[in-house]
C-alpha positions in Angstrom: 0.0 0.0 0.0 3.0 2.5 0.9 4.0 2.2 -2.8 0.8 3.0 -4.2 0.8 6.6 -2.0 4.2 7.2 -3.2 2.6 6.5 -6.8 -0.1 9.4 -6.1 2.6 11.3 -4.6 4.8 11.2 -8.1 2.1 11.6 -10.1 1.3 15.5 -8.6 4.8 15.9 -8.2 5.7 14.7 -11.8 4.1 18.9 -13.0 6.0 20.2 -11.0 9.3 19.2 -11.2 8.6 19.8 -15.0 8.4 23.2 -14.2 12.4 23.6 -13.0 13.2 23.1 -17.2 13.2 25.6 -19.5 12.5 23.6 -22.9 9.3 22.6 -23.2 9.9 19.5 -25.1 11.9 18.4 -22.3 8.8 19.4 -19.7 6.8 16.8 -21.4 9.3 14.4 -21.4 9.8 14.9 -18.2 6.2 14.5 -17.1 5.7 11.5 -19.4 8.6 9.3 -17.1 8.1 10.3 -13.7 4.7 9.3 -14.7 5.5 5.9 -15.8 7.4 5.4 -12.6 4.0 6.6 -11.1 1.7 4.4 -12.8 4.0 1.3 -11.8 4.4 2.2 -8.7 0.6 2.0 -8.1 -0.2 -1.2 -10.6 1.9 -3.3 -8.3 -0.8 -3.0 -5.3 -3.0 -3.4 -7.6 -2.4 -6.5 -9.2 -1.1 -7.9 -6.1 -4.5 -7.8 -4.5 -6.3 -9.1 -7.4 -3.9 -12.1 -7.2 -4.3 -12.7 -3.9 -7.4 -11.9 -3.3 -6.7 -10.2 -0.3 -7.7 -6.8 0.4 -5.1 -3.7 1.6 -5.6 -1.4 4.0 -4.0 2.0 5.2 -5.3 4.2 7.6 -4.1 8.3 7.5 -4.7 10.8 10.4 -5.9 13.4 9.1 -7.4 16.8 11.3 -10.0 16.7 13.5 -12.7 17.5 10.8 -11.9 14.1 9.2 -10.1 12.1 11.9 -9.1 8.6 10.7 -9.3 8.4 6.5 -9.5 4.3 5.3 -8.1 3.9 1.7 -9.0 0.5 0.6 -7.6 -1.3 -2.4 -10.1 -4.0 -2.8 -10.7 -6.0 -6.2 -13.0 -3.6 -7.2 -10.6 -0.6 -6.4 -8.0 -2.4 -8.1 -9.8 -2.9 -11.3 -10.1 0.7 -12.0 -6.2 1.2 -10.6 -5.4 -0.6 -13.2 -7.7 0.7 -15.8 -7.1 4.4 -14.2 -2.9 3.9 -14.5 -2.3 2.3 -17.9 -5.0 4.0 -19.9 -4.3 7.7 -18.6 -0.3 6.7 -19.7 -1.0 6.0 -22.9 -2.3 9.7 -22.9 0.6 11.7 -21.4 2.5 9.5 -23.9 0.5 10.4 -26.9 1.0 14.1 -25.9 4.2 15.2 -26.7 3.2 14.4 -30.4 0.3 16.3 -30.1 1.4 19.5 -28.2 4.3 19.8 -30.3 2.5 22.2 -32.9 1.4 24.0 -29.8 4.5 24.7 -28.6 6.2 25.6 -31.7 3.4 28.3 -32.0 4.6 29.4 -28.1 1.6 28.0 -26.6 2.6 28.1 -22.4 1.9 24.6 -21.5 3.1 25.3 -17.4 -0.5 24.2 -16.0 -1.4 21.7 -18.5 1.4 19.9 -17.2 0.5 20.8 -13.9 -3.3 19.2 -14.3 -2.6 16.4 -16.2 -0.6 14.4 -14.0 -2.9 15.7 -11.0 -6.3 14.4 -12.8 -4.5 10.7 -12.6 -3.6 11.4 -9.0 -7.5 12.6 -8.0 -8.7 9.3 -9.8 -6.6 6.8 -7.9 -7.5 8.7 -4.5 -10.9 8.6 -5.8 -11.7 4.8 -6.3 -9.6 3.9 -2.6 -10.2 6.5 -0.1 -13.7 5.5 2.1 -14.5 8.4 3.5 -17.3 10.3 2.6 -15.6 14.3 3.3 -12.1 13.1 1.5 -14.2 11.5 -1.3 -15.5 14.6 -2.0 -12.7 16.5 -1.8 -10.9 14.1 -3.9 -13.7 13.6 -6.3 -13.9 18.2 -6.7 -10.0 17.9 -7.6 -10.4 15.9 -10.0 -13.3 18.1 -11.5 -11.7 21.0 -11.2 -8.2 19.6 -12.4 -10.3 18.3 -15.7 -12.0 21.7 -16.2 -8.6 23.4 -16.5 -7.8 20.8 -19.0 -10.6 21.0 -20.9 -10.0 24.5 -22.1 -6.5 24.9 -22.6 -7.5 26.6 -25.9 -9.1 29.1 -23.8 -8.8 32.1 -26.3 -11.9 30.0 -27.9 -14.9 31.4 -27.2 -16.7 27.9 -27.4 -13.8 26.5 -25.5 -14.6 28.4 -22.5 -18.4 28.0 -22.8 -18.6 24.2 -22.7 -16.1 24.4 -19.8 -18.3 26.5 -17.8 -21.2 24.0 -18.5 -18.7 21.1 -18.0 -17.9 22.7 -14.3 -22.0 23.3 -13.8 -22.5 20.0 -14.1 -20.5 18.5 -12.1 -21.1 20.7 -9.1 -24.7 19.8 -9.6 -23.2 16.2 -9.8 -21.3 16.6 -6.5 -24.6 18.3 -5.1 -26.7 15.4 -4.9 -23.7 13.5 -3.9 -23.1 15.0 -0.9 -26.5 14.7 -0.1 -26.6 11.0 -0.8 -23.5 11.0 1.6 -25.1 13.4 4.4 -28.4 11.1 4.5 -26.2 7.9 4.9 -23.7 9.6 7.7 -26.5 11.2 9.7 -28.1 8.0 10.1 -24.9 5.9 10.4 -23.4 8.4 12.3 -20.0 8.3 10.5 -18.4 8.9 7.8 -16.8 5.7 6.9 -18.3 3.5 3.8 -18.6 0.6 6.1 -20.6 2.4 8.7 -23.1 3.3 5.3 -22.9 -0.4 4.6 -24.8 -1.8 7.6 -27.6 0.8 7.7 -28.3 0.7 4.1 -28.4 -3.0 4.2 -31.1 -3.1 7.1 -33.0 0.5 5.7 -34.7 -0.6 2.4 -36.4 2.7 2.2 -33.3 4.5 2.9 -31.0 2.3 0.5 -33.6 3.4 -1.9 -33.1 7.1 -1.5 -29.5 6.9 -1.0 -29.1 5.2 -4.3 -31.3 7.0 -6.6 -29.7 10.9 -5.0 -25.9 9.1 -5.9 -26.6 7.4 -9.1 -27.8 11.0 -10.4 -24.6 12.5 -8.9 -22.6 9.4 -10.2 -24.4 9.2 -13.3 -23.9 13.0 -14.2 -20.3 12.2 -14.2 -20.7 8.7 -16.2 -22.9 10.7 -18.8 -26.7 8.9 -18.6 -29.7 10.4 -20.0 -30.6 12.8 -19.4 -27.4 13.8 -17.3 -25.2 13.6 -20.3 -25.7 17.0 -21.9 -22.2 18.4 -20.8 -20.3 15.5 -22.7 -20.8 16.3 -26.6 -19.5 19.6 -25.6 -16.2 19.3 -23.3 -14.8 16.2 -24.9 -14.1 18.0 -28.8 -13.2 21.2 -26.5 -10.5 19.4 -24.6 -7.0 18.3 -26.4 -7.9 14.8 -27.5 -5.8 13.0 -25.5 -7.4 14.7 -22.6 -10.8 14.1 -24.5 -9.5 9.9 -24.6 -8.8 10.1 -20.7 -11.8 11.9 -20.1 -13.8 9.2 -21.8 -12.0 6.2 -21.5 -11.0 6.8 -17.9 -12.5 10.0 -15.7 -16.4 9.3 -16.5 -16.0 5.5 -15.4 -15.4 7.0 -11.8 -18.3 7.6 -12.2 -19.5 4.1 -13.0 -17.4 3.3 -10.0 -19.4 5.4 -7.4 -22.8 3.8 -8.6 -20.9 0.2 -8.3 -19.2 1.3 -4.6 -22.9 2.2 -3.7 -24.6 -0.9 -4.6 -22.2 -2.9 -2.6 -22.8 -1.5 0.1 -26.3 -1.6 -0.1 -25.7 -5.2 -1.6 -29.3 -6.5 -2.3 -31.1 -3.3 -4.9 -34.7 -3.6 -4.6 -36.7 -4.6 -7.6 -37.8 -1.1 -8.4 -34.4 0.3 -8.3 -33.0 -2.5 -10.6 -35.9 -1.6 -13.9 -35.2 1.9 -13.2 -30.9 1.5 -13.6 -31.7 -1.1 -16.7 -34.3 1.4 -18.1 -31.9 4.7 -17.8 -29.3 2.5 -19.2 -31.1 1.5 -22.5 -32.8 4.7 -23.1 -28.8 6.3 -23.0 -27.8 3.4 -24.9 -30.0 3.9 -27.8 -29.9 8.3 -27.6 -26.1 8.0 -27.4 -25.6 6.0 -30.8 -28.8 7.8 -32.2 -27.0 11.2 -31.9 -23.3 10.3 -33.0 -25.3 8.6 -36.2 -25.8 12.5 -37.1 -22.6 14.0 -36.3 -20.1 15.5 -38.5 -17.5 16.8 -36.0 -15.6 13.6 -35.6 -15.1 14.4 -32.1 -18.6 14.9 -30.9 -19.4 11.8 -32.5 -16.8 10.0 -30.5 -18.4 11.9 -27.7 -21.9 10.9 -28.3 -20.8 7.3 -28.7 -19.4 7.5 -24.8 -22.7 7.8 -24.0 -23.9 5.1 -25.7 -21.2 3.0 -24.2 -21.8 3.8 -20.7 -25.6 3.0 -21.8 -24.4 -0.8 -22.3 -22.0 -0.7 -19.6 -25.4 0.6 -17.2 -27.3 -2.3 -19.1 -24.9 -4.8 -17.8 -25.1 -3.4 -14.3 -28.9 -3.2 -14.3 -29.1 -7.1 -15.4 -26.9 -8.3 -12.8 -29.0 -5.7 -10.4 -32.3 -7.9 -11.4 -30.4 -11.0 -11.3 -29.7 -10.0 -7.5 -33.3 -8.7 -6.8 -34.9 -11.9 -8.3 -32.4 -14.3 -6.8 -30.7 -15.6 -9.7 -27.3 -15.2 -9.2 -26.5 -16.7 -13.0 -27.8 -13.6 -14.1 -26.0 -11.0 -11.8 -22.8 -12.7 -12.2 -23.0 -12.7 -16.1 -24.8 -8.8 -16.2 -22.1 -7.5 -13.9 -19.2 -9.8 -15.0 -20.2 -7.7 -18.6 -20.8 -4.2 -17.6 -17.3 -4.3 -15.7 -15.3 -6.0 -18.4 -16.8 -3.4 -21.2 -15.3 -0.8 -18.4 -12.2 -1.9 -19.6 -12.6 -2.4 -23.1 -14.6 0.8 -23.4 -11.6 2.7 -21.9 -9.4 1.0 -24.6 -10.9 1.0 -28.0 -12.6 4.7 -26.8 -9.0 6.1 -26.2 -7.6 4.7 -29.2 -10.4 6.6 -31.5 -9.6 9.4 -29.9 -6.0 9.5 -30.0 -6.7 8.7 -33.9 -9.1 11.8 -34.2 -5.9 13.5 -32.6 -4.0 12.5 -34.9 -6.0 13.7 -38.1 -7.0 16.8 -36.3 -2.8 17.7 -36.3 -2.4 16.8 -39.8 -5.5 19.0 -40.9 -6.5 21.2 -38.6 -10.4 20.4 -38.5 -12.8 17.8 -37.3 -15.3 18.2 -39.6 -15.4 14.6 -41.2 -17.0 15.7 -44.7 -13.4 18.1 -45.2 -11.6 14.9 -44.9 -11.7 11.3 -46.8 -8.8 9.8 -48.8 -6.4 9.6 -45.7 -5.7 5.9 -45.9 -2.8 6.7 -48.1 -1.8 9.4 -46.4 -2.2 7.8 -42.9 -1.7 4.5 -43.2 -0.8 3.3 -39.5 -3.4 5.6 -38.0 -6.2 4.7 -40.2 -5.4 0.6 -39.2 -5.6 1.5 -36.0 -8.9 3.2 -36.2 -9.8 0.4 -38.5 -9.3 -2.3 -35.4 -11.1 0.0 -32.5 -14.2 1.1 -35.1 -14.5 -2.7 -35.5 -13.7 -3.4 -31.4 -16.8 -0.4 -30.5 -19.3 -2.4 -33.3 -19.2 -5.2 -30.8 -17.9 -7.5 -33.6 -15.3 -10.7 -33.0 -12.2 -11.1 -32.7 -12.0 -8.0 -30.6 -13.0 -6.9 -26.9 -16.0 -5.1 -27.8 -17.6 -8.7 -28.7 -16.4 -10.7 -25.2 -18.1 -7.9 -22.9 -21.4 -7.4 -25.2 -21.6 -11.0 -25.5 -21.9 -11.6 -21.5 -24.5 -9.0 -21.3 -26.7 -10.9 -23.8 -25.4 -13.9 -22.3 -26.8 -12.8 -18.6 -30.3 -11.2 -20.0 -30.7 -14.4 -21.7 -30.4 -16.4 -18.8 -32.9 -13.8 -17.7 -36.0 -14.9 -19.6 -35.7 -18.1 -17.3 -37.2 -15.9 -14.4 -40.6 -17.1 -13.8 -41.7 -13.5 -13.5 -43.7 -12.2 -16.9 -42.7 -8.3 -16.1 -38.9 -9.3 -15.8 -39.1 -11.2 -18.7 -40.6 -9.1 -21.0 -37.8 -6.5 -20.0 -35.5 -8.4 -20.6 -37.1 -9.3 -24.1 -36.9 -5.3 -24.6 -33.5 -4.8 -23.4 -32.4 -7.9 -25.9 -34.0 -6.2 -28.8 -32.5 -2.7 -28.0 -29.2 -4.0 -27.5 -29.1 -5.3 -30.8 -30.6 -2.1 -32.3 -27.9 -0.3 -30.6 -25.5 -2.5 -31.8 -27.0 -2.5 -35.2 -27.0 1.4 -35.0 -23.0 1.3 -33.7 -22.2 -0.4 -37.1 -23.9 2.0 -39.5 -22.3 5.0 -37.5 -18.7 3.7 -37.2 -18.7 2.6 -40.8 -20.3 6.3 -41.9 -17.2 8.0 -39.7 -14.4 5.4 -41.2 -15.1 5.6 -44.4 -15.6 9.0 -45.2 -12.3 9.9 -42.9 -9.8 7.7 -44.4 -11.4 5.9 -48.3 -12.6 7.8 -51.1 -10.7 10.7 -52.2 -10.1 14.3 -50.3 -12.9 16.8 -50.0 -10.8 19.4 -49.4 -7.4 20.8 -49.9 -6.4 20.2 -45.9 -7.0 16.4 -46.2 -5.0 16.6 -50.1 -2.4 18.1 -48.4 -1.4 15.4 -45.9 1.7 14.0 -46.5 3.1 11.8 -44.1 1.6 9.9 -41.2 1.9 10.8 -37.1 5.2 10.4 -35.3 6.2 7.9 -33.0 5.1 9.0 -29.5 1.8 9.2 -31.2 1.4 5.7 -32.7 3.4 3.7 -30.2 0.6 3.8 -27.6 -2.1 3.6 -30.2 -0.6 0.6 -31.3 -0.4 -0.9 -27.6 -4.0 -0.1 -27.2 -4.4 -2.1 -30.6 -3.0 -5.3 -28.9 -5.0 -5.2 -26.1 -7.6 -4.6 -28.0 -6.8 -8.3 -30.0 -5.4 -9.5 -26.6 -8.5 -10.0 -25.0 -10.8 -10.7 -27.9 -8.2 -14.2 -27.8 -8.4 -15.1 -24.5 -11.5 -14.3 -23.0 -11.7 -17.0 -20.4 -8.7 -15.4 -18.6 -10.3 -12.0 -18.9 -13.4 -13.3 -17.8 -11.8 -14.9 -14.6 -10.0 -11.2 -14.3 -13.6 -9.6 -13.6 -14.7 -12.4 -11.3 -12.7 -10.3 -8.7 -14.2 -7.2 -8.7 -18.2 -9.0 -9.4 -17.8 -10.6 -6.1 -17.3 -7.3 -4.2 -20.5 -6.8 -5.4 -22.4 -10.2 -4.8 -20.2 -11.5 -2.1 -18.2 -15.5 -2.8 -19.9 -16.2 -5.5 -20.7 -20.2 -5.2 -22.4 -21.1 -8.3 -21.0 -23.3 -11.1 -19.6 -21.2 -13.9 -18.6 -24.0 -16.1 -20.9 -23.2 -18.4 -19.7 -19.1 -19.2 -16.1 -20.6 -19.6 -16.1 -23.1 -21.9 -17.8 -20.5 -24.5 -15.4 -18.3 -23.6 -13.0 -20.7 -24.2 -14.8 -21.7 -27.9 -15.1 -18.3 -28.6 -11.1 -18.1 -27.7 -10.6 -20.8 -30.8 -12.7 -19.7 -32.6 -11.4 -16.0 -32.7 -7.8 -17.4 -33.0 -9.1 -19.3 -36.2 -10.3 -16.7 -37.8 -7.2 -14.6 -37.0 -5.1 -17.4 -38.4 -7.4 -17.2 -41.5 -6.9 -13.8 -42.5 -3.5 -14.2 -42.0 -3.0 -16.7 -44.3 -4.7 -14.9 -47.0 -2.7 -12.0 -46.6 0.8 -14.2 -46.7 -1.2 -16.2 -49.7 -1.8 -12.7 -51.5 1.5 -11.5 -50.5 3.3 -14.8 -51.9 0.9 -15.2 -55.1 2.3 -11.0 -55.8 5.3 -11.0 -54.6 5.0 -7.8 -52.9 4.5 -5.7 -56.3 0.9 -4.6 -57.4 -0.6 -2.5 -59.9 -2.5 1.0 -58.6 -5.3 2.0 -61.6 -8.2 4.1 -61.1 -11.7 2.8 -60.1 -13.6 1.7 -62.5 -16.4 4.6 -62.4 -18.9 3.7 -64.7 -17.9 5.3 -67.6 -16.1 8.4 -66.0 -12.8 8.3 -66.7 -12.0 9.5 -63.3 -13.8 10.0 -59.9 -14.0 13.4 -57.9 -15.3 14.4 -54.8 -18.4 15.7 -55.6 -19.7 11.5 -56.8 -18.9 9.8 -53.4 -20.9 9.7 -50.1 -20.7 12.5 -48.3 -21.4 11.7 -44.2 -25.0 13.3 -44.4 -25.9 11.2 -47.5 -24.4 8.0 -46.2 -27.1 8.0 -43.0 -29.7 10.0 -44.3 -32.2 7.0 -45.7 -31.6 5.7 -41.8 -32.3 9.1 -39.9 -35.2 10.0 -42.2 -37.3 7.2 -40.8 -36.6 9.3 -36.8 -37.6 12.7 -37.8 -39.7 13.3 -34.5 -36.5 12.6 -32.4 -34.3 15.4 -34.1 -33.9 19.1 -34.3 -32.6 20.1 -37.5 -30.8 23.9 -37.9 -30.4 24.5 -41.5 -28.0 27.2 -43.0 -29.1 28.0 -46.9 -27.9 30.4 -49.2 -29.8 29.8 -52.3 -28.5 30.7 -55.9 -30.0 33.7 -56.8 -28.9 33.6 -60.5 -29.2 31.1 -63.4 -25.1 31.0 -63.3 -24.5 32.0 -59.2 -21.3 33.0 -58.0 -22.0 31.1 -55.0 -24.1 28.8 -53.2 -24.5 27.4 -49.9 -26.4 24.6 -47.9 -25.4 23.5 -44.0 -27.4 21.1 -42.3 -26.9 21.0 -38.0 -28.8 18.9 -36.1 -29.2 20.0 -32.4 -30.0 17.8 -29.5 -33.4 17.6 -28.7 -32.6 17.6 -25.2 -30.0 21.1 -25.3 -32.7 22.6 -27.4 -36.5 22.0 -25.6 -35.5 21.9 -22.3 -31.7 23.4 -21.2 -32.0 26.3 -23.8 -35.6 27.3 -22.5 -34.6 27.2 -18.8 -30.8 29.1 -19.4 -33.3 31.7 -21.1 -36.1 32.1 -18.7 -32.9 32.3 -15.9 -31.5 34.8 -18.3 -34.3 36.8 -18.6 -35.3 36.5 -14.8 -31.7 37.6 -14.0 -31.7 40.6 -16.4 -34.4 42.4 -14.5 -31.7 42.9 -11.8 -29.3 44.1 -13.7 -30.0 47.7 -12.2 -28.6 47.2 -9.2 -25.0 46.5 -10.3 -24.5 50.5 -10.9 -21.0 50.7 -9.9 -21.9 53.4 -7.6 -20.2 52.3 -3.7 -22.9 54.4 -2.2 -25.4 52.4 -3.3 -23.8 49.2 -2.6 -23.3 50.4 1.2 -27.0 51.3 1.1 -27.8 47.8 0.2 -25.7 46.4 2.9 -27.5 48.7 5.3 -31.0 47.8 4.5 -29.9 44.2 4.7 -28.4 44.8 8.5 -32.1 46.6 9.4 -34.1 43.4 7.5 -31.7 40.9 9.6 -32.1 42.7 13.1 -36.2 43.2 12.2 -36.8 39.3 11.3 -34.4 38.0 14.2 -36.6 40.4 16.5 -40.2 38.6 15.2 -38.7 35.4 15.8 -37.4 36.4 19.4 
């Protein structure tokens, strides 16, 4: 345990000591290897408890205020240790190749280096510590560490504004979290998790409220429906590598509080299980629904976090029923899913991004229909957004599959419930899975495709000539592995989560034969098809001999294509979307030719969400509006202001004399 509070300590030292050199390609360096040392220094705790199985303990003596603080590395704390440490490295890896056009433009990068390294730090403190007050202290450094973050372009005027509605919604997240924490320590009368645990437990009612006030505060963070609203806008603010630890990392804290809640409440109550499942499907299907429409390749990226944390919520709410029904097949399979696609979200999530990085560099705009032909500009990079597109779709050999697969796995085990109600939700939840994953394909296929094949739309994507550099594609490529890692071997993946699962349902003493030896045909069956391929590419290779002939695409009877005959993103999901035109918003920008020869012409089409534009718009108006007719008072005159501080004295001293 002393080694993984040295870790934190590195990690918010790691800035700092950057600071003390001059050259800010050095800083980074710097930063990048104390923060390796870091993130070792903490794994090996870690790991060593989900070995052992044995739990570590460290108690610090902290003021009176607080008085003895627990940090716990459990199996569930060390899953996201582990997921926390080697995801957020691959970021401060990836940014030296990234900030390097930054800093050639004399872009001061002091306090991003400062933040960066402190956000890790806030997360690991985050998913140990077990008391209540230094939770929350924790958990508002890491907020405010990532809000500093997300607008290091700050001389954007959009950078700033979805900052400031990033920071408002996580205080309103840490609002109902502190009252979810006040309710359960006034009636434990402590602070400490494990006091929470035993009234909880034996307080149905009061587990009940408990949850529901921390999974909104949790679930703000995570990004549910409809708590999601500050995502599409801070992750294509925020650097991308920031935007990939954001995503792939920081929001599953969130994830984590909802999980560190339900264990200690340990058995939900039926009502509060349909109501997780339902919040999880209907953010499942909204998140996919609305990166389906986008063209800013990272707001669609964004959008799709959402629906991943839908499925991840899906998997939590079947193993939720499984425990309220009794059925501990289904809770072990529901929550031995939603954890694992924790992990394989925060992989193939921070590898798209880190590839959106990478293209945003080389042309300077994430508008997806400015870009296409890339793939032979980009090679590597477009590969390895190739694999994590393919990983996100859910499809084999990759991770995306395994984790998918033991949700539907667990909800069909559900329809053996002999309740008609749980099985006809579980009948839904099937069916929008599928449509989700359905959905996932047509989107990830739309933003491939017209990023990297065809030819360039524009002069910025024509003008690429060479891929990213090495500190940007070495830890995309690790992310790749891993990605094909644990789409092999999926039975020792699936005995990894049984670890942090049984935090959550206690020894877990049913046979789970059955789960392994299909994770175990699934393992063949992946590596068969891996061996396939790769046969045909040796085969091809062989039958060639390395040298093949480019010609043009045949383009019935043009003698050669442009960009104006290929898909452009709108077209490609347009005969999809037009089918949900009740769910949209659509903001379109015309100019119309005005002449039978115009000089120029002009159609834009934005689709808002429906959410942002019927219900937060409306009330940021009315408060607008209700605000403005004070505006009077701010005269700038000190007089005045001193005769406002008077008649509040003679109001206090009036109303404390009625009550007297």
């Amino acid at each position: 345990m002393n080694s993984y509070f040295i870790g934190i300590i590195t990690f918010l030292l790691s800035g700092f000591v950057a600071l003390l050199f001059s050259n800010k390609n050095v800083k980074i360096m710097v930063v990048s290897l104390i923060s390796m040392i870091a993130s070792v220094l903490t794994l090996i705790p870690a790991i060593n408890v989900l070995v052992s199985g044995q739990n570590l303990l460290q108690t610090l003596k902290f003021n009176p205020l607080l008085g003895d603080v627990n940090f716990v590395i459990d199996p569930l704390s060390a899953f996201f240790i582990i997921v926390i440490s080697v995801m957020s490295i691959m970021g401060v890896i990836y940014s030296k190749g990234y900030l390097k056009p930054y800093i050639q433009k004399g872009k001061n990068i002091n306090a991003h280096l400062v933040f960066l390294p402190m956000l890790i730090a806030s997360m690991l403190a985050v998913v140990t510590c077990q008391n209540a007050l230094m939770f929350l202290i924790c958990w508002e450094i890491m907020s405010l560490s990532s809000f500093f973050l997300v607008i290091f372009e700050h001389e954007k005027k959009e950078v700033i504004k979805a900052g400031i509605k990033y920071l408002v919604f996580m205080h309103l997240s840490v609002l109902f979290i502190i009252i979810a924490f006040a309710i359960a320590s006034i009636s434990s009368g402590s602070l400490d998790f494990s006091t929470f645990a035993y009234v909880l437990q034996h307080n149905k009612h009061l587990a009940n409220l408990v949850f529901i006030l921390a999974f909104i505060g949790f679930g703000t963070k995570a990004g549910f429906v409809p708590m999601h609203n500050w995502l599409p806008e801070a992750h294509p603010a925020a650097p991308s590598y920031v935007s990939a630890i954001m995503s792939g990392v920081m929001i599953k804290t969130g994830i984590y509080g909802i999980l560190r809640v339900l264990s200690l409440v340990h058995k939900p109550s039926i009502f509060i299980s349909y109501f997780v499942l339902t919040i999880a499907l209907i953010t499942a299907i909204y998140g996919v629904l609305y990166a389906i429409t986008q063209q800013d390749l990272k707001k669609l990226l964004a959008y799709s976090s959402i629906e991943n944390i839908g499925i991840i919520g899906i998997g939590i709410g079947v193993g939720m029923l499984g425990l309220a029904y009794n059925h501990p097949i289904v809770s072990v399979l529901g929550f031995a899913g939603g954890i694992l696609h924790i992990l394989n979200h925060s992989i193939f999530k921070e590898l798209l991004f880190l590839s959106a990085g990478s293209v945003y560099v080389k042309t300077h705009t994430r508008n997806i229909e400015s870009l296409g032909g890339l793939i032979k500009s980009m090679p590597k990079t477009a590969i390895l957004c190739l694999i994590a597109s393919v990983a996100i779709c859910g499809l084999p050999p990759f991770n995306g599959f395994i984790s998918e697969f033991l949700v539907y796995f667990g909800m069909f085990n559900g329809l053996s419930i002999h309740n008609f109600f749980a099985m006809v939700t579980f009948l839904f939840a099937i069916s929008g899975l599928a449509l989700v994953g359905t959905m996932a394909i047509l989107c990830f296929s739309k933003m491939f495709s017209i990023t990297f094949l065809g030819l360039p739309r524009s002069e910025v994507a024509e003008n690429v000539k060479d891929d990213s550099s090495k500190s940007m594609l070495i830890p995309m490529g690790i992310l790749a592995i891993l990605i094909l890692a644990i789409g092999l071997f999926p039975q020792f993946v699936f005995e990894f989560v049984l670890k942090p699962v049984s935090i959550i349902l206690g020894n877990i003493n049913i046979s789970l034969a059955e789960p392994v030896s299909i994770m175990q045909t699934i393992s063949h069956y992946a590596f068969g098809f891996v061996g396939f391929v790769a046969l045909m590419i040796g085969l091809k290779l062989f039958l060639t001999k390395g040298k093949i002939d480019l010609h043009e695409t045949w383009g019935c009877g043009y003698d050669r294509g442009n960009n104006h005959v290929q898909y452009t993103a709108s077209s490609y999901v347009s005969p999809f979307l037009s089918m949900l035109k009740p769910l949209f918003k659509k903001v379109f920008d015309i100019e119309k030719p005005r002449k039978l020869f115009p000089k120029s012409a002009h159609f834009s089409l934005h689709i808002d969400d429906i959410e942002e534009a019927y219900v937060i718009e409306p009330i940021l108006k009315s408060d607008e509006w209700f605000l403005s007719k004070f505006e009077g008072l701010q005269s700038g005159n000190i007089q005045s202001y001193i005769k406002y501080g008077l008649l509040f004295l003679v109001l206090v001293i009036i109303g404390s004399l009625l009550i007297g």
